[in-house]
C-alpha positions, 0 to 999 in steps of 0.5 A: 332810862328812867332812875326807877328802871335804872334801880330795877336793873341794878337789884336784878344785877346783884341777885344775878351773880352767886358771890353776891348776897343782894339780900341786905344791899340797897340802892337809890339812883338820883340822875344817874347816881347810884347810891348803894348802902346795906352790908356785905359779910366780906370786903371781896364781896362788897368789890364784886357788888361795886363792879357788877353795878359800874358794868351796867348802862346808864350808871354815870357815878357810884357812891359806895356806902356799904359796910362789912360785918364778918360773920361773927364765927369768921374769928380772923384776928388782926394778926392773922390777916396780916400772916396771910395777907403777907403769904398770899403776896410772897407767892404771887411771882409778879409782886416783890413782897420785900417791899411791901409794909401790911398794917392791919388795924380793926380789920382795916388793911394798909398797903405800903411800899413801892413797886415798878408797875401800876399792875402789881399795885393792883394785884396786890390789893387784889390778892388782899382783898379777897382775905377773910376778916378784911373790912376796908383796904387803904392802899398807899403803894407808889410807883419808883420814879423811871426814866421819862419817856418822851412818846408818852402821850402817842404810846397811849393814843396807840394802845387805845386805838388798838382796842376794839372796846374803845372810841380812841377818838373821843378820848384825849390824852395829855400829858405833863411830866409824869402825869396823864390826863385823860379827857372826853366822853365814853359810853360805858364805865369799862371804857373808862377803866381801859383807858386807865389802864393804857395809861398806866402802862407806859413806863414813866407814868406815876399819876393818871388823872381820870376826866373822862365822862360818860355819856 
């Protein structure tokens, strides 16, 4: 696919979903290289423009340099996004929000803290991000040090050949104490995601290290 082609169906992508206004977004392609550049009024919808343009074939990387402009009666203080922020957590029963630090300069959130699993790392960002007056996440949780598994690296291989989105034979996974390295090819950007996620599914797990290309 030509870079020209590629760029059409990265602007029909953005004007297909309704939570994206692709009005003020643009979008070069050099080699693959999506470059999307413009302004979002939220930082959720400046994660969904991002996520719809990594789901299409032929984006080999993605550069993101849009910026977020509240909109200017949104009137969400710094104060009140850290309340919320710190409410939306308290209620999400797979986070424990009392090891949880929110920082919220300018509109610029700061996750800190530790917590079990890569997955409530994730959901916490998740549940951030989505807050009205939100312009950029800075997410510093880590994971607590757990019991080293020693069938770290066959536990991943499994996961990934139980799922059918995935060519676990293209993929090699090595492991060196508590960090994965994933290497090889796949086809689409969502294959490298669950292959992250395998990886960070295994107990003992604090660093994933992603070289998967995609071809």
């Amino acid at each position: 696919m030509s870079d020209l082609s590629l760029r059409q169906h990265i602007l029909e992508e953005l004007e297909f979903h309704p939570e994206i206004n692709a009005a003020n977004i643009g979008a070069t392609v050099d080699n693959g290289v999506v470059t999307l550049s413009g302004h979002v009024s939220s930082y959720a919808e400046k994660i969904n423009a991002e996520r719809a343009v990594k789901s299409i074939r032929g984006v080999r990387a993605l550069a993101q340099e849009i910026q977020v402009r509240p909109d200017k009666n949104a009137g969400t203080t710094d104060d009140a996004i850290a309340a919320r922020a710190l409410s939306i957590i308290a209620w999400s029963s797979d986070v424990p929000e009392q090891d949880i630090n929110i920082t919220v300069q300018n509109g610029w959130v700061t996750l800190e803290g530790q917590v079990d699993w890569q997955y409530q790392k994730e959901a916490v960002e998740r549940a951030v991000h989505k807050l009205s007056g939100v312009v950029a996440i800075d997410n510093r949780l880590t994971l607590r040090a757990r019991v080293n598994v020693e069938d770290v690296r066959q536990r991943i291989e499994q996961a990934l050949k139980r799922n059918a989105e995935v060519d676990a034979q293209r993929i090699q996974v090595k492991v060196e104490g508590d960090t994965v390295k994933l290497q090889g090819r796949v086809h689409l950007w969502r294959e490298r995601k669950i292959a992250e996620r395998a990886a960070w599914s295994v107990p003992g797990v604090r660093q994933v290290e992603d070289h998967l290309l995609l071809a």
